[in-house]
Backbone and ligand atoms as CSV (ligand in chain L), in Angstrom:
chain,resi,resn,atom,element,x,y,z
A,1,UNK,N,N,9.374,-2.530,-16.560
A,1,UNK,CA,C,9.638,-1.141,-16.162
A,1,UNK,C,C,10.676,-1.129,-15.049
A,2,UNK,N,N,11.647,-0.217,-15.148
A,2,UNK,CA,C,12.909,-0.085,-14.104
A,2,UNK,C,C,12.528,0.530,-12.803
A,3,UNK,N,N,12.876,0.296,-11.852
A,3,UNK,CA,C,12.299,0.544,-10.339
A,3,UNK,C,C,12.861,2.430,-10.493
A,4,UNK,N,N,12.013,3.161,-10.485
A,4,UNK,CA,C,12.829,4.913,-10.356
A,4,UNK,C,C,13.282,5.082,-9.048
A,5,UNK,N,N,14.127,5.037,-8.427
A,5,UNK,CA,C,14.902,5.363,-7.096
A,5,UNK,C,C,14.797,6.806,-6.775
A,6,UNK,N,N,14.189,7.412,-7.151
A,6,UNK,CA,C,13.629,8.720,-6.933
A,6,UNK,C,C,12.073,9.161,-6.838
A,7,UNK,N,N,11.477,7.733,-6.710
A,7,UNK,CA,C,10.052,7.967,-6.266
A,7,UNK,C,C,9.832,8.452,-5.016
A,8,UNK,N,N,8.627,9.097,-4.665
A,8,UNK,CA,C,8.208,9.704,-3.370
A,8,UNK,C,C,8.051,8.203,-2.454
A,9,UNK,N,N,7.535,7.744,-2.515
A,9,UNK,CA,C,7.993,5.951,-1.494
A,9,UNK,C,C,9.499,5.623,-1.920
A,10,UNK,N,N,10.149,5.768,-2.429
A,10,UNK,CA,C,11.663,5.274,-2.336
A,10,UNK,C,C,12.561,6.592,-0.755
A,11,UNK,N,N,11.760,7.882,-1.276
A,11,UNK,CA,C,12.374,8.845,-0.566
A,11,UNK,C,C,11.546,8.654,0.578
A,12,UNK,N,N,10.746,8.354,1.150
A,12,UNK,CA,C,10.452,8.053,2.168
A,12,UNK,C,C,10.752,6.675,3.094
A,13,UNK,N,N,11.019,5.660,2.517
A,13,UNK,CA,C,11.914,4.990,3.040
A,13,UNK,C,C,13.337,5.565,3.444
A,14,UNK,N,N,13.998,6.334,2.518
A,14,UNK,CA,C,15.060,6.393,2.978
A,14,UNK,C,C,15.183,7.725,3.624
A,15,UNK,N,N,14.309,7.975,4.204
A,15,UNK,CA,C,14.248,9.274,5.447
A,15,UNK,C,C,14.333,10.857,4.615
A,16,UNK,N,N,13.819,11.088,3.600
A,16,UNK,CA,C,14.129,12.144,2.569
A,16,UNK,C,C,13.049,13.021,3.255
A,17,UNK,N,N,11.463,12.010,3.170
A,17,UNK,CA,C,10.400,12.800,3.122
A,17,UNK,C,C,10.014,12.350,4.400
A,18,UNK,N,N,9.091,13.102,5.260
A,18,UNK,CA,C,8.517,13.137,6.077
A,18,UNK,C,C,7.096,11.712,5.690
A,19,UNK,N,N,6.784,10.775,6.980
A,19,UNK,CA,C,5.933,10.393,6.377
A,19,UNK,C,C,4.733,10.141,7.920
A,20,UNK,N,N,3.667,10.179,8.113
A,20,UNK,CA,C,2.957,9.873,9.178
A,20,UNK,C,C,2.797,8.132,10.006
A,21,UNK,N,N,3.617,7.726,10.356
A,21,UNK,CA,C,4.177,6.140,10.174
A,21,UNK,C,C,2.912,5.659,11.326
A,22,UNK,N,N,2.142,4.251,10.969
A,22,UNK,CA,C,1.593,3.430,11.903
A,22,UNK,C,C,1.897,2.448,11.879
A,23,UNK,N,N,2.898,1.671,10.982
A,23,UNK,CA,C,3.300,0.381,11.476
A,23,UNK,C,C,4.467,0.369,10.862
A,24,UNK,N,N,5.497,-0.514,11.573
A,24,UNK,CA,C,6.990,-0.356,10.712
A,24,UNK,C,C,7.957,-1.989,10.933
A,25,UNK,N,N,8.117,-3.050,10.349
A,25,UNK,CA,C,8.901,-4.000,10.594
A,25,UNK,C,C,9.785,-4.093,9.191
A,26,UNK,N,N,10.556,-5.395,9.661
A,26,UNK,CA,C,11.448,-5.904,8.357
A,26,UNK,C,C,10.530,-5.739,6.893
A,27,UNK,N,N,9.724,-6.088,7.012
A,27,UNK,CA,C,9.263,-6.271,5.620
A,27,UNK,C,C,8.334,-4.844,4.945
A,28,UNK,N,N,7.846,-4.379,6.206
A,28,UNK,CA,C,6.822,-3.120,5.305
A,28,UNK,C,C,6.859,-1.620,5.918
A,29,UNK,N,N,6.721,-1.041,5.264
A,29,UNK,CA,C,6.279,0.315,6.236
A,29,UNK,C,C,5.050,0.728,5.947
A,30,UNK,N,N,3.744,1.234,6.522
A,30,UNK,CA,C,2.637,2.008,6.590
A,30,UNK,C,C,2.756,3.267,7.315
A,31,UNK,N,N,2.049,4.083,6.554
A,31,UNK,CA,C,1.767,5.515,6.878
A,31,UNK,C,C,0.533,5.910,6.321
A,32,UNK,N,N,0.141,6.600,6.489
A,32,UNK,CA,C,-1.070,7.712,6.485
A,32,UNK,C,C,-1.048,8.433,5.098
A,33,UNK,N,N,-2.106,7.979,4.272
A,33,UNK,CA,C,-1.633,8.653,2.622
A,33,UNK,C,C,-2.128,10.366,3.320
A,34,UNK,N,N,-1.434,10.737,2.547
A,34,UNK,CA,C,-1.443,12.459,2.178
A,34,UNK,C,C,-3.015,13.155,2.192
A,35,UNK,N,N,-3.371,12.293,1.070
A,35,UNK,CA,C,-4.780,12.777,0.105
A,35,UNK,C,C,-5.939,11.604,0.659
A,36,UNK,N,N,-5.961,11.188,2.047
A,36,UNK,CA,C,-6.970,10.320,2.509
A,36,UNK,C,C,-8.516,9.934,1.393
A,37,UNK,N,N,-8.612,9.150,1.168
A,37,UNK,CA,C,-10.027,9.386,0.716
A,37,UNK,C,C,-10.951,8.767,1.444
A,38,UNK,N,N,-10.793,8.328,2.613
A,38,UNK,CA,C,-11.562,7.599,3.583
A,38,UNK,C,C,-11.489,8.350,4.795
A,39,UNK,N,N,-12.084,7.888,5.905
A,39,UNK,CA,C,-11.477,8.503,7.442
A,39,UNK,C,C,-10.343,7.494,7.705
A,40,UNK,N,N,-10.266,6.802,7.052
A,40,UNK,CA,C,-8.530,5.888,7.375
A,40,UNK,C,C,-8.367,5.207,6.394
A,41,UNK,N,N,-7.248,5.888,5.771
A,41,UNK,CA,C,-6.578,5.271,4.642
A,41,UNK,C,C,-4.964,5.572,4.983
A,42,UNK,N,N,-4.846,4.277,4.583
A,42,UNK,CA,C,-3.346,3.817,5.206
A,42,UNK,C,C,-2.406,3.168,3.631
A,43,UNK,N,N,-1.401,3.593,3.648
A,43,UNK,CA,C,-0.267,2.738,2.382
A,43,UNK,C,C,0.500,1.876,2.920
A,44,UNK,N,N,0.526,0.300,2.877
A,44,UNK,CA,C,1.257,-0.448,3.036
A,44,UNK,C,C,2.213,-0.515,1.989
A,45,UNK,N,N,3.733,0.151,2.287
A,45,UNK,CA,C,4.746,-0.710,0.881
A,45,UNK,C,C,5.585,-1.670,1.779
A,46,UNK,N,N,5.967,-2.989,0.312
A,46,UNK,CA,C,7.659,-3.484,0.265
A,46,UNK,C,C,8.895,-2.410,1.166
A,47,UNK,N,N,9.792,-2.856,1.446
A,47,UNK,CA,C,10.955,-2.351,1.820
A,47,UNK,C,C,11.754,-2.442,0.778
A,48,UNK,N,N,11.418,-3.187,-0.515
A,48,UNK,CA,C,12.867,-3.449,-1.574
A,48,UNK,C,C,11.682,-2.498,-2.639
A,49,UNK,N,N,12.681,-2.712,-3.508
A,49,UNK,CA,C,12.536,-1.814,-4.995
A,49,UNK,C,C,11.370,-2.536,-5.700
A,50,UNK,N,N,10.504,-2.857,-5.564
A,50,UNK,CA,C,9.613,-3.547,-6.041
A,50,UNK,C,C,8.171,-2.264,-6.996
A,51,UNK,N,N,8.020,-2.238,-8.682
A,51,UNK,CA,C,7.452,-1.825,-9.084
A,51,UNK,C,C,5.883,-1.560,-8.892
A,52,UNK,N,N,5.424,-2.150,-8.693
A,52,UNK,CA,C,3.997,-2.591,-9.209
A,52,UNK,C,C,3.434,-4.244,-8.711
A,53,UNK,N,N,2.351,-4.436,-8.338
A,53,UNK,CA,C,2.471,-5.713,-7.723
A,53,UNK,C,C,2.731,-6.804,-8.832
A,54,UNK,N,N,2.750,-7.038,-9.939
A,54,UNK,CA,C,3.322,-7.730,-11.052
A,54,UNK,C,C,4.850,-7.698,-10.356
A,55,UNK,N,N,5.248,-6.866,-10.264
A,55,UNK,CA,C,7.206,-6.781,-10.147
A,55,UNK,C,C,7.353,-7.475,-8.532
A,56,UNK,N,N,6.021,-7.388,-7.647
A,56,UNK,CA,C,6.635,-7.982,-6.330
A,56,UNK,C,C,6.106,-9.321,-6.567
A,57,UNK,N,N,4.952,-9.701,-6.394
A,57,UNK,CA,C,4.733,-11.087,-6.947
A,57,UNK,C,C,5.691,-11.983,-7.566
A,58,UNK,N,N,6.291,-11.493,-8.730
A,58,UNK,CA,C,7.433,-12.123,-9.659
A,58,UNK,C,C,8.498,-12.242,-8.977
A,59,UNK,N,N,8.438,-11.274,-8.326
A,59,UNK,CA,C,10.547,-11.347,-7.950
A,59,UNK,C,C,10.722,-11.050,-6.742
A,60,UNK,N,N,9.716,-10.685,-5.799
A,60,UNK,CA,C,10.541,-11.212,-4.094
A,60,UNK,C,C,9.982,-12.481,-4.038
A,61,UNK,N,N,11.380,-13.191,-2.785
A,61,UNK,CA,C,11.234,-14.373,-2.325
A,61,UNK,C,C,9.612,-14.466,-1.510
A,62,UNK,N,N,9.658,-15.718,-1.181
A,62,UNK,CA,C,8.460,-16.318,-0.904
A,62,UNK,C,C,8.095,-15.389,0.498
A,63,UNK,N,N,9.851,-15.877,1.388
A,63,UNK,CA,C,9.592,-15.129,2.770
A,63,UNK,C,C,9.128,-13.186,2.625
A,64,UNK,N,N,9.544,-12.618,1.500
A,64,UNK,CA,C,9.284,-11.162,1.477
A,64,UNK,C,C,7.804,-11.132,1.201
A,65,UNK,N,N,7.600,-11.721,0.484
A,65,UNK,CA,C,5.944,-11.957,-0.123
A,65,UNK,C,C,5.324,-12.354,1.120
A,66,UNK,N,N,5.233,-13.122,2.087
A,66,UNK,CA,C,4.563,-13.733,3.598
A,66,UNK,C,C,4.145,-12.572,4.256
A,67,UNK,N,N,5.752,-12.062,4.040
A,67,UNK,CA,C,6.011,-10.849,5.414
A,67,UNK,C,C,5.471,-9.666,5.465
A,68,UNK,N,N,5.024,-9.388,3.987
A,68,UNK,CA,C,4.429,-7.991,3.800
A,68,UNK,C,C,2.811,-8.426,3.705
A,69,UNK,N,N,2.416,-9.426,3.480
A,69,UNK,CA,C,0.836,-9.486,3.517
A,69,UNK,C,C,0.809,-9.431,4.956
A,70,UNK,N,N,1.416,-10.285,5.378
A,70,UNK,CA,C,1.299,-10.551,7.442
A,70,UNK,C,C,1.426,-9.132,7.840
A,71,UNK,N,N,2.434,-8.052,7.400
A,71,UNK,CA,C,2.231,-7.090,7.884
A,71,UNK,C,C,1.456,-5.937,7.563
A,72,UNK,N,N,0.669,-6.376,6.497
A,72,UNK,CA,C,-0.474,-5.652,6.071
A,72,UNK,C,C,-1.577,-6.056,7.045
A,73,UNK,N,N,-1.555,-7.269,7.252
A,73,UNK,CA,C,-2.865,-8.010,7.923
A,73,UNK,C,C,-2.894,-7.320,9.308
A,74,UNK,N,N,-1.877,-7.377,10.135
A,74,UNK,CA,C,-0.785,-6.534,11.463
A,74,UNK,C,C,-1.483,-4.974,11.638
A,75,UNK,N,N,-1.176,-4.438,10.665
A,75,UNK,CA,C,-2.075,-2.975,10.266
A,75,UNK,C,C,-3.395,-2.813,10.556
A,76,UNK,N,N,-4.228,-3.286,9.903
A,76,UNK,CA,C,-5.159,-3.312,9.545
A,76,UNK,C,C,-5.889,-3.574,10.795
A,77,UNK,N,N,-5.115,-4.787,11.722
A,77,UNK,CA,C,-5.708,-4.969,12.659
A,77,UNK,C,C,-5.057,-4.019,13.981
A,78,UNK,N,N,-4.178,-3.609,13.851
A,78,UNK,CA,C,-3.677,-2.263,15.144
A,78,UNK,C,C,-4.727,-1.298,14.734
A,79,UNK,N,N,-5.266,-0.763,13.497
A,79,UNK,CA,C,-5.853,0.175,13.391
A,79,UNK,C,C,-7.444,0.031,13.677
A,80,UNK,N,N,-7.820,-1.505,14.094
A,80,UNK,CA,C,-9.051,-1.287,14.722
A,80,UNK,C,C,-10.080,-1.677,13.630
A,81,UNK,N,N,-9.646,-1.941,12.010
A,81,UNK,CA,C,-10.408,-2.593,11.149
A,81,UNK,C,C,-11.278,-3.992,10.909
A,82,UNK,N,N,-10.506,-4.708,11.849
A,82,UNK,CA,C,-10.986,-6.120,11.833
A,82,UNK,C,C,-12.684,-6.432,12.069
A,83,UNK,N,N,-13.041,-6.061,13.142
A,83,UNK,CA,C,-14.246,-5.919,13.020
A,83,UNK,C,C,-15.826,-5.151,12.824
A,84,UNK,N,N,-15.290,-3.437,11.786
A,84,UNK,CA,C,-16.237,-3.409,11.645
A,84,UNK,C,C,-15.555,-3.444,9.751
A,85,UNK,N,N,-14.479,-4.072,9.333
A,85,UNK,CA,C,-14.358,-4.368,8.214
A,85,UNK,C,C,-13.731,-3.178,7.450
A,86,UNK,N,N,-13.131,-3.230,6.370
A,86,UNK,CA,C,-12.224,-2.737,5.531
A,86,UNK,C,C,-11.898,-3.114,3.989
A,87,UNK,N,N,-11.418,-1.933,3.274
A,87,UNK,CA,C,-10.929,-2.323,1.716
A,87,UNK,C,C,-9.383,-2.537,2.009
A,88,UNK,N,N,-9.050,-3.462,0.947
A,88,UNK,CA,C,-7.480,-3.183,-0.005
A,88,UNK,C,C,-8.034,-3.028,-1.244
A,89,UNK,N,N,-6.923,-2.158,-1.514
A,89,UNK,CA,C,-6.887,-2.424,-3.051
A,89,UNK,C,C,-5.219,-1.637,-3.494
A,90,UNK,N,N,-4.889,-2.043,-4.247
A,90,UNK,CA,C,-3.331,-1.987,-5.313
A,90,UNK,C,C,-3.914,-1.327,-6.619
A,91,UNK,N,N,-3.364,-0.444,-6.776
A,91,UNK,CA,C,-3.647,0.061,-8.055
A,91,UNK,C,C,-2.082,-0.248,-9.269
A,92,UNK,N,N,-2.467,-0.666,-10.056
A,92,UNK,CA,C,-1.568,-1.190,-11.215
A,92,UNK,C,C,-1.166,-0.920,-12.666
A,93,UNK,N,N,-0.313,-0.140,-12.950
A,93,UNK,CA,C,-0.353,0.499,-14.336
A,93,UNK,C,C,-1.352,1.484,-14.710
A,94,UNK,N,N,-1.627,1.869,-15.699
A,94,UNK,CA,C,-2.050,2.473,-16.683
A,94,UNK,C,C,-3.708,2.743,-16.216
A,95,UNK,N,N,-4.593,2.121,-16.555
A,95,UNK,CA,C,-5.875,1.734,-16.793
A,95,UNK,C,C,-6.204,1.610,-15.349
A,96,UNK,N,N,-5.170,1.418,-14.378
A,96,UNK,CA,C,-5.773,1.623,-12.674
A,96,UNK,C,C,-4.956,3.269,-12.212
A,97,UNK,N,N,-4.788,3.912,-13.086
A,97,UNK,CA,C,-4.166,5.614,-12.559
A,97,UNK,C,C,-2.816,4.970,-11.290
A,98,UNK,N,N,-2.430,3.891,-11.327
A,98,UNK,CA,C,-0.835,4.088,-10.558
A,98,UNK,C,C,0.079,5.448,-10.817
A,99,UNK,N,N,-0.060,5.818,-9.571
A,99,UNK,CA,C,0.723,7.068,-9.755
A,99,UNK,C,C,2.070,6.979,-9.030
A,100,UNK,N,N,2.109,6.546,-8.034
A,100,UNK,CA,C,3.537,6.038,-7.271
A,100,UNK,C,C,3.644,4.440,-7.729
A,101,UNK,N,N,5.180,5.200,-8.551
A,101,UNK,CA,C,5.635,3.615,-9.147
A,101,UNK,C,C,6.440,2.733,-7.723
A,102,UNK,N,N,5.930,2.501,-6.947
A,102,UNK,CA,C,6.583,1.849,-5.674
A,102,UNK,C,C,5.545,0.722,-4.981
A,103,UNK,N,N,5.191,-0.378,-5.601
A,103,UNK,CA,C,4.015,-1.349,-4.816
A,103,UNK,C,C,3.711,-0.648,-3.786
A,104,UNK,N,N,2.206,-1.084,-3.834
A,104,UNK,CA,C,2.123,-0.430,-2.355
A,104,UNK,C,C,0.398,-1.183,-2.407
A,105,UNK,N,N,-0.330,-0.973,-1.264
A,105,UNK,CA,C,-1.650,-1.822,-1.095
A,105,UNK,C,C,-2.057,0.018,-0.084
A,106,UNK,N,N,-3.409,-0.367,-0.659
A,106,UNK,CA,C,-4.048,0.757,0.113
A,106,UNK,C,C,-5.465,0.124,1.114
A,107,UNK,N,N,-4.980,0.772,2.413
A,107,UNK,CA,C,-6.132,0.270,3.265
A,107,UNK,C,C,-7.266,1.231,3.403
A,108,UNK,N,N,-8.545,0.803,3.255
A,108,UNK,CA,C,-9.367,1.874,3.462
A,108,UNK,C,C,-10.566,1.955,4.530
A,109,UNK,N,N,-10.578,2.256,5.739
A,109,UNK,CA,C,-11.999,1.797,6.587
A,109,UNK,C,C,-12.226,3.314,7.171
A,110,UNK,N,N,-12.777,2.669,8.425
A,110,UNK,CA,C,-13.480,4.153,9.252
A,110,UNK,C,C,-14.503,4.515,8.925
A,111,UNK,N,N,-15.633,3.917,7.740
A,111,UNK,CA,C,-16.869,4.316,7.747
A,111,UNK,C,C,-17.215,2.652,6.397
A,112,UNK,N,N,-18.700,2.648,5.766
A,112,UNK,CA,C,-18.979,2.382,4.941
A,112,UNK,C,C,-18.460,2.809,3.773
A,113,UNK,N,N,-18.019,2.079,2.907
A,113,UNK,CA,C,-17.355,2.735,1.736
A,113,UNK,C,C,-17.623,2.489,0.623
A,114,UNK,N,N,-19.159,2.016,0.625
A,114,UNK,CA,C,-20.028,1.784,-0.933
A,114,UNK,C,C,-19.538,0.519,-1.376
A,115,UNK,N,N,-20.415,0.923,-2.921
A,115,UNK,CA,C,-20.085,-0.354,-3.566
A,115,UNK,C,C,-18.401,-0.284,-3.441
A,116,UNK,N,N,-17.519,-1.225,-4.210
A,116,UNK,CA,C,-16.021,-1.539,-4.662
A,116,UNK,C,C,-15.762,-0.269,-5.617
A,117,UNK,N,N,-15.922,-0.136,-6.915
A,117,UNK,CA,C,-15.745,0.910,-7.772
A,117,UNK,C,C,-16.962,1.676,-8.178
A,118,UNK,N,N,-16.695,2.530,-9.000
A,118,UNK,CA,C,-17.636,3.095,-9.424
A,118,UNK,C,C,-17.635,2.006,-10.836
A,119,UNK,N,N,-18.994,2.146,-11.280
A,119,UNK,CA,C,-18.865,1.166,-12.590
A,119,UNK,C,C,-18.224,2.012,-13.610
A,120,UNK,N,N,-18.045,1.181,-14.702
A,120,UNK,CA,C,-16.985,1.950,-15.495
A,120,UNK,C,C,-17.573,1.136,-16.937
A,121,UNK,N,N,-17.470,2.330,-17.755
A,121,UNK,CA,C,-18.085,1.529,-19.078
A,121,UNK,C,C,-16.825,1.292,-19.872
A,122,UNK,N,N,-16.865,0.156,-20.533
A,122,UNK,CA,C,-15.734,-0.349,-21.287
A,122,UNK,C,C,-15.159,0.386,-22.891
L,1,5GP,P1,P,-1.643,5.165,-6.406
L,1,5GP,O1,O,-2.498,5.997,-7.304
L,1,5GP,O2,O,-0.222,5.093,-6.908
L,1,5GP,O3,O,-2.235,3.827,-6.107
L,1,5GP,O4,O,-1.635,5.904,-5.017
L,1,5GP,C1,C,-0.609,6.721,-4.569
L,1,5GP,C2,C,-1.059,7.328,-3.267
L,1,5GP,O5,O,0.060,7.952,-2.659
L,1,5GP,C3,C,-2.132,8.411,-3.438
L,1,5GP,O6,O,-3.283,8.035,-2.685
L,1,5GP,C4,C,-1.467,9.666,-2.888
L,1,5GP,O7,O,-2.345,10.488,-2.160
L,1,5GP,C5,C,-0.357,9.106,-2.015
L,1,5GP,N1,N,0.813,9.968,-1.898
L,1,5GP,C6,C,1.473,10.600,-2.914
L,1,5GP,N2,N,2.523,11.285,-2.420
L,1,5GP,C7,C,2.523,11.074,-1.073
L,1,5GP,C8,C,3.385,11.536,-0.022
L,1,5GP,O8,O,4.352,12.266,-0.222
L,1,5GP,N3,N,3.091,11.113,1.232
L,1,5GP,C9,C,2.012,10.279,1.496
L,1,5GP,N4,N,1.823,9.924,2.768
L,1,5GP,N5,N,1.195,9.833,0.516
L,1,5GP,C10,C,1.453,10.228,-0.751
């Protein structure tokens, strides 16, 4: 799938859209999703054109791949998650509802947050 340069994370990198920013280096930007579903939910993306985590995995270098987990990890811990604990999760194609085609990792803490998913019958 071709990277759309007109995604809402492409336009927010490049200063289009307004975004609520908590962490910002070479490799990632985080902000404050829109539609929270936690008391803190945070979007870590890439800085490059990277699809879906299939498309970043595959094709950034090793150092882009380091830099954005480290600065996920960076996050997570400015925001005070480390010790009473936290989700990631990446949602991917189809069958995970990806709706912004722009990698991205979602942080989720600020309370208990149940089981992982809801179960799901096959
Ligand atoms: P996905 O389903 O692709 O994993 O998640 C996309 C997330 O982006 C959703 O949680 C949604 O609320 C969030 N989102 C969509 N548009 C915007 C926006 O313009 N600004 C922010 N901060 N979050 C957005």
């Amino acid at each position: 799938m071709a990277y759309d340069d007109g995604n809402v994370f492409a336009k927010i990198l490049r200063g289009e859209i307004p975004c609520n920013k908590v962490y910002e280096d070479e490799f990632a930007l985080a902000f404050h999703d829109i539609n929270p579903q936690a008391p803190i939910h945070v979007l870590v993306i890439p800085k490059g054109p990277y699809v879906s985590f299939a498309d970043f995995a595959a094709m950034a270098d090793a150092e882009t791949v380091a830099g954005f987990f480290k600065a996920a990890n960076t996050v997570a811990r400015e925001l005070g998650l480390e010790a009473p604990g936290y989700r990631i999760l990446a949602n991917a194609g189809r069958d995970a509802n990806q709706e912004v085609p722009h990698f991205h990792l979602h942080i989720f803490g600020g309370a208990n947050l149940g089981r992982m998913i809801e179960k799901v019958r096959g």
